[in-house]
C-alpha positions in Angstrom: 1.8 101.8 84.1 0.7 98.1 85.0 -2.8 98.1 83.8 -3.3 95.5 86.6 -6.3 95.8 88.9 -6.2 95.5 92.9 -6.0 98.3 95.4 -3.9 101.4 94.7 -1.9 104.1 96.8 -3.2 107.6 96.7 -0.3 109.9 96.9 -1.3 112.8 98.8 0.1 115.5 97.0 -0.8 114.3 93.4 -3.3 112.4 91.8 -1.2 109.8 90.7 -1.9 106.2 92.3 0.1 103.0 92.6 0.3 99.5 93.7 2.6 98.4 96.5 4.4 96.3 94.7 4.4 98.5 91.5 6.4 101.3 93.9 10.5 102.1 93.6 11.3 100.5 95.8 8.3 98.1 96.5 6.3 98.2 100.0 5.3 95.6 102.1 2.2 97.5 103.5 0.2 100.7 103.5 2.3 103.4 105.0 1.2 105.1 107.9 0.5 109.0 108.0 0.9 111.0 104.5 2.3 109.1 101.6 3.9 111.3 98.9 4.5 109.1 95.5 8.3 108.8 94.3 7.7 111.9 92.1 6.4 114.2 94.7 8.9 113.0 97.0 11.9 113.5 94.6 15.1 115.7 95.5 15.3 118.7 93.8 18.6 119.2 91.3 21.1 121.6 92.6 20.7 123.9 89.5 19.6 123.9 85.5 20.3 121.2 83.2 22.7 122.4 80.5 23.2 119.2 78.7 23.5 115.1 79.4 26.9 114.1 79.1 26.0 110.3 79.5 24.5 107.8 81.5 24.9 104.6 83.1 23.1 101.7 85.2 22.7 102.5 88.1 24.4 100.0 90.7 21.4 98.8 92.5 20.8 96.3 95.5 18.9 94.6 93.1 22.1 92.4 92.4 22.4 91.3 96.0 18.9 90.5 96.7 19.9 88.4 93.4 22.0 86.6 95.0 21.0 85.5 97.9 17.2 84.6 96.7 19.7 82.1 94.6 21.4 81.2 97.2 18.1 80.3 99.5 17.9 76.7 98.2 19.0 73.5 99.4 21.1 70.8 98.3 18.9 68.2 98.0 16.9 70.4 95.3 14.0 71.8 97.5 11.3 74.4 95.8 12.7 77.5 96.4 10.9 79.8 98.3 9.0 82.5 96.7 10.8 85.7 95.4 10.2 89.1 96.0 10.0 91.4 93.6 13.1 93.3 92.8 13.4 96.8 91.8 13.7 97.5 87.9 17.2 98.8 86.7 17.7 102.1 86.9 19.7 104.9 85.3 21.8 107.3 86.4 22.5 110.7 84.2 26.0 112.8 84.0 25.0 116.3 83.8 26.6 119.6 82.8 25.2 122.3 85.0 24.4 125.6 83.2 27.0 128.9 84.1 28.5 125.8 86.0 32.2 124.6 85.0 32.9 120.6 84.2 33.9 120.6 88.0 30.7 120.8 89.1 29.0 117.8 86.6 26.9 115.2 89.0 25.4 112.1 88.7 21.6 111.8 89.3 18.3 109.7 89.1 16.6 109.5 86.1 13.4 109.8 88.3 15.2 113.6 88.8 15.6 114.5 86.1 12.2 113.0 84.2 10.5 115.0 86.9 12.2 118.7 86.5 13.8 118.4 82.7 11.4 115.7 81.1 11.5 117.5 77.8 15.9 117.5 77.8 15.0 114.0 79.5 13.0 112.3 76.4 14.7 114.1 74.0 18.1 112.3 74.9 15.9 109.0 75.0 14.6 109.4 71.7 18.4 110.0 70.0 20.6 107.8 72.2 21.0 104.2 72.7 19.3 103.2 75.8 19.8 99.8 75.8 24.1 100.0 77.0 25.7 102.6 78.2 28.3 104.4 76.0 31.8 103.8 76.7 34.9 105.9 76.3 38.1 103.8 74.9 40.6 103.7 78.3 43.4 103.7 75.6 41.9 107.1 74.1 41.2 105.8 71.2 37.4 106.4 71.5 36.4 109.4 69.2 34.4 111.7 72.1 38.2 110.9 73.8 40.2 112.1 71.0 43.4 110.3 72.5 44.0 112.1 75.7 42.4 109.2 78.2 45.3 107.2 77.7 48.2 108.7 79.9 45.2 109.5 82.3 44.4 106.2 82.8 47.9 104.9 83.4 48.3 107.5 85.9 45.2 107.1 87.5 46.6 105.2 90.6 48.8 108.8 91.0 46.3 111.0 90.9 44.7 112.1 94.1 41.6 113.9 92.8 40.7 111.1 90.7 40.2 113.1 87.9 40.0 110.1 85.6 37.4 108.4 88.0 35.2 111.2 88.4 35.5 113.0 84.4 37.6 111.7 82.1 36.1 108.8 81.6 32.8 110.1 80.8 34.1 112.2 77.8 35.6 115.4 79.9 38.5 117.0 78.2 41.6 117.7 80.9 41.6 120.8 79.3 37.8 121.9 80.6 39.0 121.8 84.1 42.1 123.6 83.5 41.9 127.3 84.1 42.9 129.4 81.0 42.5 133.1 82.9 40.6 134.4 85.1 38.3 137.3 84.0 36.7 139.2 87.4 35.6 139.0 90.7 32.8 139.8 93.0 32.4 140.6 96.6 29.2 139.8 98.5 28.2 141.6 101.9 29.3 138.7 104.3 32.7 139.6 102.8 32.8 136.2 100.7 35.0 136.4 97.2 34.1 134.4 93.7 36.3 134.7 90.4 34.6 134.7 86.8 36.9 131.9 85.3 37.5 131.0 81.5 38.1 127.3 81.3 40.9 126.4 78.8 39.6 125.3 74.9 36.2 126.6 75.9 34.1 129.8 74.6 33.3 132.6 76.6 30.0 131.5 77.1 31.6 128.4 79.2 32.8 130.6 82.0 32.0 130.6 85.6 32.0 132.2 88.9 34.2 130.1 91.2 34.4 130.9 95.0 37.4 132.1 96.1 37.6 128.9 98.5 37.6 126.3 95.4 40.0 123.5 95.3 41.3 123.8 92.2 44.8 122.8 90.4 46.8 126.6 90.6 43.7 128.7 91.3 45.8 130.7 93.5 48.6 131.5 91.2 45.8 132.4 88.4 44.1 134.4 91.2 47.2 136.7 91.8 47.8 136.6 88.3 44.5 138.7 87.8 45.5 140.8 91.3 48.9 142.2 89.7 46.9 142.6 86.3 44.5 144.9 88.2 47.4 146.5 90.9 49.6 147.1 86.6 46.5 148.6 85.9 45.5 151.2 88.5 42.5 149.5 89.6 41.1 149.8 93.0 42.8 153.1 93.3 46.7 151.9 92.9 47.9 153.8 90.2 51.5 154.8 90.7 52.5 151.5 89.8 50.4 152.1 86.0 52.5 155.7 86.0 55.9 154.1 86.5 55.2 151.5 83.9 54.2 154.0 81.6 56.7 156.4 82.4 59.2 153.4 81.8 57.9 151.6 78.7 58.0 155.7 76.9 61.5 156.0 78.1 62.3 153.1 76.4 60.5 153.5 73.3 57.9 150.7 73.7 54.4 150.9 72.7 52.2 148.9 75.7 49.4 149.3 73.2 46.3 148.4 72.7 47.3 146.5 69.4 44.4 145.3 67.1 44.8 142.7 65.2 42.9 141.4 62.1 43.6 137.9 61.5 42.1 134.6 59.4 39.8 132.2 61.9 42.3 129.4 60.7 45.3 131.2 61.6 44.1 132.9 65.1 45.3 130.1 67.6 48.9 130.7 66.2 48.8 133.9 66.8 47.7 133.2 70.5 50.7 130.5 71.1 53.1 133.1 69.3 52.1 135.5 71.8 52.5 133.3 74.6 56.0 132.4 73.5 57.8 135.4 72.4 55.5 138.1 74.8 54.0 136.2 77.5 53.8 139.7 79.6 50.9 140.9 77.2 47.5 140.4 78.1 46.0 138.9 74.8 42.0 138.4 74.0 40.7 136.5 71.2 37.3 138.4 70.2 36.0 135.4 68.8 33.0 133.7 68.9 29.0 133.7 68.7 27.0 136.9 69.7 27.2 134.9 73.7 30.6 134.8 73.9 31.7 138.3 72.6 29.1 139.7 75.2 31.0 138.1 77.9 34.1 139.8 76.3 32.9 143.0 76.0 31.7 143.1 79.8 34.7 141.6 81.5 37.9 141.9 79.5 37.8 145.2 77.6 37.9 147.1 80.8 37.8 146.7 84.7 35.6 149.3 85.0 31.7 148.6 86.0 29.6 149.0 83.0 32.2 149.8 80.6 30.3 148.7 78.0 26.5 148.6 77.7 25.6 144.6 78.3 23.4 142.7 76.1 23.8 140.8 72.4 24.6 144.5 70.4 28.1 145.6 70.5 28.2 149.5 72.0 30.9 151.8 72.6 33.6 151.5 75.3 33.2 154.1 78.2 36.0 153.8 79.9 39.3 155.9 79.4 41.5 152.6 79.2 41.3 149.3 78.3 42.6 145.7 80.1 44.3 144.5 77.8 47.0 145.3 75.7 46.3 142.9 72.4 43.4 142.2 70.9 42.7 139.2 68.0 39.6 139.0 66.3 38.6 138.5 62.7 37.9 140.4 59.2 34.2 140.3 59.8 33.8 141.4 63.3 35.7 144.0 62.2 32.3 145.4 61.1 29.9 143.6 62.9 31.3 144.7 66.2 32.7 148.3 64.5 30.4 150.4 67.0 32.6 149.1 70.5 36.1 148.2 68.8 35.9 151.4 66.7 35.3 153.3 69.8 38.7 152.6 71.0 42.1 155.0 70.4 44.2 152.0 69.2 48.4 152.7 69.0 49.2 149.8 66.1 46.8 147.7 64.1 48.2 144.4 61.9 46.5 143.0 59.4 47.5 139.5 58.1 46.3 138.4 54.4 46.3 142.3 53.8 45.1 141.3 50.5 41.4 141.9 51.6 42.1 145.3 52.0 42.8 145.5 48.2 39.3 146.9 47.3 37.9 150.0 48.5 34.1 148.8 48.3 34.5 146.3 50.8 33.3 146.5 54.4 36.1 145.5 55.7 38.3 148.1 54.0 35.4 150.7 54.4 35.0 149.8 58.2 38.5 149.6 59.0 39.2 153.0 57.7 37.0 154.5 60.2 38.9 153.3 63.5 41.5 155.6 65.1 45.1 154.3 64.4 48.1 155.7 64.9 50.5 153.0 63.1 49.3 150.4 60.5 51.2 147.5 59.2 49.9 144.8 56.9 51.1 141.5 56.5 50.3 139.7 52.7 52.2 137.6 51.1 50.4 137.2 47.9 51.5 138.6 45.3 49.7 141.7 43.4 50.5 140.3 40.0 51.3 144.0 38.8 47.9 145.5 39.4 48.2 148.9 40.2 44.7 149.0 41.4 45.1 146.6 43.9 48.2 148.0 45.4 46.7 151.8 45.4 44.2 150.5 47.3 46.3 149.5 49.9 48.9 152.8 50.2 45.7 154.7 50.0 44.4 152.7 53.3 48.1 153.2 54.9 48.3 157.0 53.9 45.1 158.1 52.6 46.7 161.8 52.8 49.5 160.9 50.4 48.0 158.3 48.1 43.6 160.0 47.3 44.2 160.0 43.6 43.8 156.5 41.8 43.8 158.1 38.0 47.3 160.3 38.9 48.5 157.2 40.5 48.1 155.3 37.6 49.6 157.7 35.0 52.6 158.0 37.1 53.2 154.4 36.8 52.2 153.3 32.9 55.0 150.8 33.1 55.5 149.3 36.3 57.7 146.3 34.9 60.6 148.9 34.0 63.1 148.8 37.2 63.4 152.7 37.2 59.5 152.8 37.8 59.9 150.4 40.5 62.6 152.2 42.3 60.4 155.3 42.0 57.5 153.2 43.1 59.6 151.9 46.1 60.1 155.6 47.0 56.9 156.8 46.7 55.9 154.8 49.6 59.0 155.1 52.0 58.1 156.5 55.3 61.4 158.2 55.3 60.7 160.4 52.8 59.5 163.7 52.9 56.1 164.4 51.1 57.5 167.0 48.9 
């Protein structure tokens, strides 16, 4: 506000009033007909703001007029004539679109996005440096870059979508545009397609619906990727092609699953390359994540079925008679956190690595785990049980609780585990090839 006095501009939709020369950009007179101020008369935003990525100056013709009011003086050193007054700098904000993908980030005026988001607006104000606009290191050096803007930016001139241009110099991962899956489609009445997609190194909660007409890097081949899963799996009413699979993978001897396995956080993403590598036909989910994310698991990759599992925050059981995928990673504690929808399903192998955390009954974990239907167990440790007896019970009674309910008996048959004949009759006691007798 200028504080100056003189006659002001009513704007006809607000009570706000300016001068003419205080308006963006300035007038020369009083406008004719209805005069809406440049707040009323703002463009909406083509969704909600999820976050500012960053900003810059907005390239204004302010620099021209610059020029040539410079350039309005002759060379005998005349007074120059009088300047108008040019429009203030301006910004321009980068902004991530929510239950929008990195594709879709836009530039707009900070006029925008003062009007609809003021809060987000003077928020980002109040933490950021406003003064210059933050760069990104074009050798990938910059720490938002983490060293992959480097290679982009030599191969800039090659790149026809101008990728580097348009995101990766702003902060944008590669990887946020690169599809990892995709999850589900919808139809609409006019017959139009979209696909729910999960973006590479993002959550669950990062996905979006794409239409099916998106120009994306290998949408297509991801798109019939998720056809054949659902044609494998007897969706849509195809399911001779799931029988002969079946059929096949029992003459065989394979188990197709659904395997559950228990893993550290730390160690889950090698398990996810591992399975990529050596089985890259299995359809693998991480259930990982905050309360969001796990939601958008449960609803669209446990099952194809509508309404498989009740939506919201709380984990329910699964209500369909099979499930999408055939492995599924998650950790020790949503083991019991989310025990009333993964306990609901009829799992063929579970594998537990650091089995060691199984090694005491009172845990929830152990307790939890017990509960779920399992037809084969295996557990991975390799830490040693320093000859504790307790510890190991613990564990054969989680493997065969049938053979191995009796800690005190247990212990008496084994006084002396260091002696080799115990441990050979140790060894025995839990070989699967032997009879119970």
């Amino acid at each position: 506000v200028c504080k100056e006095s003189g006659e002001l501009l009513c704007c006809d939709s607000c009570p706000s009033s300016y001068h003419l020369k205080c308006c963006e950009p300035p007038l020369e007179c009083i406008p004719d007909g209805e005069w809406t101020c440049p707040r009323c008369a703002c463009e909406p935003l083509p969704g909600k703001c999820e976050k500012i990525l960053t900003w810059r100056w907005k390239e204004e013709e302010s620099k021209k007029e610059e020029e040539k009011s410079a350039s309005e003086t002759t060379e005998s050193g005349a007074r120059k004539k009088p300047k108008k007054k040019l429009p203030k700098a301006e910004r321009e904000f980068f902004i991530k679109w929510k239950e929008q993908s990195y594709w879709h980030c836009s530039w707009i005026k900070e006029i925008q996005l003062d009007v609809f988001h003021p809060q987000t607006y003077r928020m980002y104000l109040r933490k950021n440096d406003m003064d210059e606009p933050p760069r990104y290191d074009e050798d990938g050096d910059d720490e938002k870059s983490g060293g992959r803007l480097k290679h982009h930016h030599r191969s800039k001139a090659e790149d026809p979508n101008k990728l580097y241009e348009r995101f990766f110099r702003y902060g944008i991962r590669p990887e946020w545009l690169q599809i990892h899956r995709i999850l589900n489609r919808r139809t609409f009445k006019d017959g139009s397609v979209q696909y729910y997609v999960k973006w590479r190194d993002l959550p669950y909660i990062d996905c979006s619906w794409e239409d099916e007409e998106f120009d994306l890097p290998d949408y297509t081949t991801y798109v019939q990727h998720y056809e054949d899963l659902r044609y494998v799996c007897g969706v849509d009413g195809k399911g001779i092609k799931k029988k002969q699979r079946r059929k096949k993978a029992g003459e065989d001897g394979h188990c197709r699953g659904p395997f559950l396995i228990s893993v550290p956080l730390s160690t889950l993403i090698n398990w996810e390359r591992e399975f990529e590598l050596w089985a890259p036909e299995f359809y693998v989910v991480s259930y990982v994540g905050d309360k969001d994310s796990r939601s958008v698991i449960r609803e669209h990759e446990l099952s194809f079925e509508d309404n498989a599992v009740r939506k919201g925050d709380k984990a329910s059981r699964i209500k369909a008679s099979t499930v999408k995928f055939h492995v599924l990673l998650t950790s020790y504690e949503l083991i019991s956190i989310d025990s009333a929808c993964l306990g609901s399903v009829q799992w063929e192998v579970l594998v537990v690595d650091e089995a060691h955390r199984l090694k005491n009954s009172r845990s929830k974990f152990f307790q939890y785990l017990s509960n779920y239907s399992i037809n084969y167990k295996m557990l991975l440790t390799g830490t040693p049980l320093q000859n504790n007896l307790e510890e190991l019970f613990y564990l054969l009674n989680f493997l065969t609780p049938s053979k191995f309910n009796d800690l005190d008996a247990f212990q008496s048959n084994f006084t002396d585990i260091a002696k080799e004949e115990q441990v050979k009759q140790l060894h025995a006691s839990w070989d699967p090839t032997c009879s119970d007798e």
